[in-house]
C-alpha positions as a Markdown table, in Angstrom:
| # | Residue | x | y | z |
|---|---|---|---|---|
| 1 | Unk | -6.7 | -18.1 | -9.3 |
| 2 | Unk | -3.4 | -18.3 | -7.2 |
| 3 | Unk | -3.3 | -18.9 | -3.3 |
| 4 | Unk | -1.3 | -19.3 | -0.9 |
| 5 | Unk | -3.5 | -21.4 | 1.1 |
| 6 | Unk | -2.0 | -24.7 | 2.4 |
| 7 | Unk | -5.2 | -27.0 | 1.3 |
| 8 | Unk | -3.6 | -28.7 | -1.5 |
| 9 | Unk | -2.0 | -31.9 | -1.1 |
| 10 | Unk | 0.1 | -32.2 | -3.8 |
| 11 | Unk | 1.7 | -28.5 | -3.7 |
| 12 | Unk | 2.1 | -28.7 | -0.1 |
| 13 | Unk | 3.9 | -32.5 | -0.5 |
| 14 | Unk | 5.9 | -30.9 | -3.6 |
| 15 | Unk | 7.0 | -27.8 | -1.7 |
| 16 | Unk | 7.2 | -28.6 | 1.9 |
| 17 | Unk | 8.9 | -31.9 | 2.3 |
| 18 | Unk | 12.3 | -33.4 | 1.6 |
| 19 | Unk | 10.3 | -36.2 | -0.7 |
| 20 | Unk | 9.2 | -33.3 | -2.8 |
| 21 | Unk | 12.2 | -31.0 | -2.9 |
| 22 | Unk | 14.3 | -34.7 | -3.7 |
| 23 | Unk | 12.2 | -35.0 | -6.7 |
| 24 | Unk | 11.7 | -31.6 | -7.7 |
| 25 | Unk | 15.8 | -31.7 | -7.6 |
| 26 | Unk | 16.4 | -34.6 | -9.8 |
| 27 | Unk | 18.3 | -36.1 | -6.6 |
| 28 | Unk | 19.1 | -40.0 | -7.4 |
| 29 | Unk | 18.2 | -42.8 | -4.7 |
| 30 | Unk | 15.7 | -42.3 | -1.9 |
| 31 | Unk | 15.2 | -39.2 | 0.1 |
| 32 | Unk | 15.6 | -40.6 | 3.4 |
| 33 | Unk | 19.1 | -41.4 | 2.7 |
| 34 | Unk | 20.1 | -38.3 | 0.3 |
| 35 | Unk | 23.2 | -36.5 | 1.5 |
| 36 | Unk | 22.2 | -34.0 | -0.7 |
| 37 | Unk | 19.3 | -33.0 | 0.7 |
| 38 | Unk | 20.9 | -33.3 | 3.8 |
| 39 | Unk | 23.0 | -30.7 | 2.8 |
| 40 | Unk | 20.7 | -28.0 | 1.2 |
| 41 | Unk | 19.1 | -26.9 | 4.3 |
| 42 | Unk | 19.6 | -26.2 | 8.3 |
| 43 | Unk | 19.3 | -29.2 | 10.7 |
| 44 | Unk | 15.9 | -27.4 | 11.9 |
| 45 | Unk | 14.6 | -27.1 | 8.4 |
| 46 | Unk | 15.8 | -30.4 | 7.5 |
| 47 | Unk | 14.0 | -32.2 | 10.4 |
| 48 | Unk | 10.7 | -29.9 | 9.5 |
| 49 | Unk | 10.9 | -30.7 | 5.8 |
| 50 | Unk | 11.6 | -34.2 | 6.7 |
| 51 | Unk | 8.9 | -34.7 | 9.7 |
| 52 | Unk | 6.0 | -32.3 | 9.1 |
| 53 | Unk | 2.1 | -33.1 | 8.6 |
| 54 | Unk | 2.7 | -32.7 | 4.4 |
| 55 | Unk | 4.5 | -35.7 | 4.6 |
| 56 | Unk | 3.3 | -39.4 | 3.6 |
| 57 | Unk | 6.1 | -41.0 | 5.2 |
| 58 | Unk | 8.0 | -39.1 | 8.4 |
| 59 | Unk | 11.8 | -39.1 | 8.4 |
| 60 | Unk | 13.1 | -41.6 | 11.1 |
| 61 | Unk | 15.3 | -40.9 | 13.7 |
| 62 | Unk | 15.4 | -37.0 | 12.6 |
| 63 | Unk | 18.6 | -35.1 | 13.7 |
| 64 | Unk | 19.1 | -33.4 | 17.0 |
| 65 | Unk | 19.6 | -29.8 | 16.8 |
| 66 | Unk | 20.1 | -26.5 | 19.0 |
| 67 | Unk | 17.0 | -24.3 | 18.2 |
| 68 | Unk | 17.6 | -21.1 | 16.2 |
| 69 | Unk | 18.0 | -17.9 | 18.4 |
| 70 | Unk | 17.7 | -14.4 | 17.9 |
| 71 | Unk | 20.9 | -12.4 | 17.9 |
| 72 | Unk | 19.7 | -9.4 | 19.4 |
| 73 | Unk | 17.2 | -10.8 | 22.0 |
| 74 | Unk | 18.2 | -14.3 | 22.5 |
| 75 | Unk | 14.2 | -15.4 | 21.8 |
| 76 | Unk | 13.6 | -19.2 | 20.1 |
| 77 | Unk | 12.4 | -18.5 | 16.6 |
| 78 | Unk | 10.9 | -21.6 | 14.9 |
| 79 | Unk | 12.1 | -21.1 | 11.0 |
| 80 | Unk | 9.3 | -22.8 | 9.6 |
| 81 | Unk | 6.5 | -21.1 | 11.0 |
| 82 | Unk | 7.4 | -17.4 | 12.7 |
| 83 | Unk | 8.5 | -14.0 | 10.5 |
| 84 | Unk | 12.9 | -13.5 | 11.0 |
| 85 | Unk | 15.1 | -12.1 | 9.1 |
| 86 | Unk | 18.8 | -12.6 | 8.6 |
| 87 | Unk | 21.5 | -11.7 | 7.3 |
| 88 | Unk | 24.0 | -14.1 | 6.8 |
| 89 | Unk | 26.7 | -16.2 | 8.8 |
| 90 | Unk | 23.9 | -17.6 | 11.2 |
| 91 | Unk | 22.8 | -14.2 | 12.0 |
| 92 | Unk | 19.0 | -14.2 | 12.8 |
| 93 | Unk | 16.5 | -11.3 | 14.1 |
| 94 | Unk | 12.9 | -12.2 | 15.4 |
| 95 | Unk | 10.0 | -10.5 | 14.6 |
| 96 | Unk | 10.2 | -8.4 | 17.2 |
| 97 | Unk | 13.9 | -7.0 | 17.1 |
| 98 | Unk | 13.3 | -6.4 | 13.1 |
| 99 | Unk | 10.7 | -4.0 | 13.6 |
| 100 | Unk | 12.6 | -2.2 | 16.1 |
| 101 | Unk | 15.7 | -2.2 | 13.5 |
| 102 | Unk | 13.7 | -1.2 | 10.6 |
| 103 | Unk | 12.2 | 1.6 | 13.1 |
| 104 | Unk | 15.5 | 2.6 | 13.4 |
| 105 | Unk | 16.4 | 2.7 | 10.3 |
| 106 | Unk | 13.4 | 4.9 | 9.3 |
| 107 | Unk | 14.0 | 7.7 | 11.6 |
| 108 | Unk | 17.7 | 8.7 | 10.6 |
């Protein structure tokens, strides 16, 4: 049987760090150094891929970055672990605000 729960070491290695998306990718060289990994994701999701507790080795000296706001009510959503949505060109909606959109959208 299929589940979502996080109590697996290997899937959550393979699908929630930049070790395992470098492998699962092919990517040459170590993923520490991989500018192609670099590339494939936000700063914030980079650092959490790179520094969270699915990880055997942390990324060092993770980059600096500005959190992720909501457009609409200016809130601090953490990517990795709270509902958003978004719709493109760095345009993000918290939990919150999408409900109220998708309201919205319901009554007319």
């Amino acid at each position: 049987m299929f589940s979502y729960a996080r109590n697996s070491c290997h899937r959550n290695h393979s699908r929630y760090t930049l070790c395992g998306y470098h492998h699962n990718e092919d990517h040459a060289g170590d993923w520490r150094n991989c500018e192609e990994c670099r590339q494939s994701f936000e700063t914030e999701m980079y650092v959490w891929y790179g520094t969270n507790e699915f990880n055997f080795v942390k990324l060092e000296n993770p980059p600096d970055y500005e959190p992720t706001r909501c457009t609409q009510c200016n809130r601090i959503i953490k990517l990795a672990e709270e509902s958003y949505s978004t719709k493109g060109g760095g345009s993000y909606l918290c939990e919150r605000c999408t409900e109220k959109k998708f309201r919205l959208l319901r009554l007319t």
